[in-house]
C-alpha positions as CSV (number, residue, x, y, z in Angstrom):
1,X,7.5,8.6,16.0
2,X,5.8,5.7,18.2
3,X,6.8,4.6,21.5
4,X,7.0,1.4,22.3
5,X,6.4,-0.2,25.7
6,X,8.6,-2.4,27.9
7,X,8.0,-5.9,27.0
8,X,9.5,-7.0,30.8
9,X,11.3,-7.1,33.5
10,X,13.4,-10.1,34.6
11,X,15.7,-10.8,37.4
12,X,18.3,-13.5,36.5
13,X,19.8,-15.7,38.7
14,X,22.5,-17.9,37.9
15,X,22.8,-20.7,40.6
16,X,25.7,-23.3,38.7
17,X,26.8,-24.2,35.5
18,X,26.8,-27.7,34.1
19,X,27.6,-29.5,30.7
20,X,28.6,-26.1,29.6
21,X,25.4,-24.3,30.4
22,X,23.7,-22.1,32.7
23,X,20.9,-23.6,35.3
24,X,19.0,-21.2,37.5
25,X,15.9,-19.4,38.1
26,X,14.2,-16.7,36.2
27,X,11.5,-13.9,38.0
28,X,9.3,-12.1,35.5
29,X,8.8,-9.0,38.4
30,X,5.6,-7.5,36.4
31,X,4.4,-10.6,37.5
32,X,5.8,-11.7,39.9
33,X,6.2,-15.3,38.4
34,X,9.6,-17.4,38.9
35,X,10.3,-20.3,36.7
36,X,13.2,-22.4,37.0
37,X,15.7,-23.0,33.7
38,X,18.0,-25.6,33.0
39,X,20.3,-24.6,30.1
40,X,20.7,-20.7,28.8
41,X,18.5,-22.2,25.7
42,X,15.5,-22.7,28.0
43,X,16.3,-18.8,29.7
44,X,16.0,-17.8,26.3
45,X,12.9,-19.4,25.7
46,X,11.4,-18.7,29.0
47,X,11.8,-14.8,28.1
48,X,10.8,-14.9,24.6
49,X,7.6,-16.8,25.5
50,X,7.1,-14.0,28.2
51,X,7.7,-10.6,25.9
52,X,5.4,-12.5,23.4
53,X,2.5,-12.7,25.7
């Protein structure tokens, strides 16, 4: 059977919500990169661009 690796690790935080949706900031910790998000569809982008790379 093959192992796969961790695609990431990611520390979520959720500063408000408006029009229904999350805004906040999102820290990749393997790299140590933060990026800021504005709705949870952008979060969701943000970390499936990430585990892609």
């Amino acid at each position: 059977m093959e192992k796969k690796k961790l695609a990431g690790k990611f520390v979520i935080q959720i500063e408000r919500c408006e029009n229904a949706t999350w805004q906040g900031s999102i820290l990749w910790t393997e790299k140590n990169v933060t990026q800021q998000f504005r709705s949870a569809l952008e979060l969701i982008k943000l970390v499936d661009s990430a585990v892609r790379k």
